[in-house]
C-alpha positions as CSV (number, residue, x, y, z in Angstrom):
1,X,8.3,225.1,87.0
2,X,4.7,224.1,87.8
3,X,1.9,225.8,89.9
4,X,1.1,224.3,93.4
5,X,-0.8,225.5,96.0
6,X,0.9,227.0,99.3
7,X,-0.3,226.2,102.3
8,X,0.9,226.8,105.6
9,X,2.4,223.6,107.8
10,X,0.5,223.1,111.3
11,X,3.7,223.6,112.9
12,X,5.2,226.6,111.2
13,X,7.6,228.4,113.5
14,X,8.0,225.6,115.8
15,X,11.3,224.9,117.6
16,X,13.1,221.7,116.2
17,X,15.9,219.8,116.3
18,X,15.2,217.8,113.2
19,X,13.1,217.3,110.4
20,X,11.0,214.3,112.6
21,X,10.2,217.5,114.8
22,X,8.4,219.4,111.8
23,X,6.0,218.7,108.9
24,X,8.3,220.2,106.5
25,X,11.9,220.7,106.9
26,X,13.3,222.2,110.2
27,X,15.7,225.0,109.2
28,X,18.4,227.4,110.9
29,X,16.8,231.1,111.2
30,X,20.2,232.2,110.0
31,X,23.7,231.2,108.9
32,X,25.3,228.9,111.2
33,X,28.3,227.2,110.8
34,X,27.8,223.5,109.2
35,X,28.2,220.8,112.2
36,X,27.4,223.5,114.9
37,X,24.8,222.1,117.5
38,X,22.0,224.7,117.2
39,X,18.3,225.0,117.1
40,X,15.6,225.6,114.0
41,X,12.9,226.2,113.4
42,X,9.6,224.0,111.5
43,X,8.9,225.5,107.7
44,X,6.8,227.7,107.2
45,X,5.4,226.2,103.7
46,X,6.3,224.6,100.7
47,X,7.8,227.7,99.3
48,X,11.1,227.6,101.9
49,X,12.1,225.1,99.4
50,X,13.3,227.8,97.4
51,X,15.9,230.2,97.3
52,X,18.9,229.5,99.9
53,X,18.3,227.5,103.4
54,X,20.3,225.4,105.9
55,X,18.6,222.6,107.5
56,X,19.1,221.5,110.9
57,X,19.4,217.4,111.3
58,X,19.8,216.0,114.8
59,X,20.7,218.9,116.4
60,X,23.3,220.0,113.8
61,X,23.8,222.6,111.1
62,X,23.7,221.3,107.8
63,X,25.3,223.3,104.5
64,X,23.8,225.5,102.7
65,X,21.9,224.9,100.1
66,X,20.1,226.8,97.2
67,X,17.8,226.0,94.5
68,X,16.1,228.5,92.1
């Protein structure tokens, strides 16, 4: 619990396939089944690291994952 600014990533909404692809983290736009080949998209900020998200890793669904 500490305060930090927000700010928006360049790349925010951009297609990935991978975090090397984004800024931040590249993350499915909904819930995919873990190992599926799919698509993200680039993080929209530093808030996204929050609450529940899957990230997307060479082309492939990771788990899940939340943090409060």
């Amino acid at each position: 619990q500490r305060e930090q600014c927000v700010i928006p990533h360049a790349d925010a909404g951009k297609a990935c396939s991978g975090k090397s692809d984004c800024t931040g983290q590249c993350l499915a736009g909904g819930e995919v089944a873990a190992g599926s080949t799919t698509t993200g998209t680039c993080q929209r900020d530093a808030s996204q690291n929050f609450g529940c998200r899957q990230r997307i890793e060479n082309g492939e669904a990771q788990g899940t994952i939340c943090v409060d």
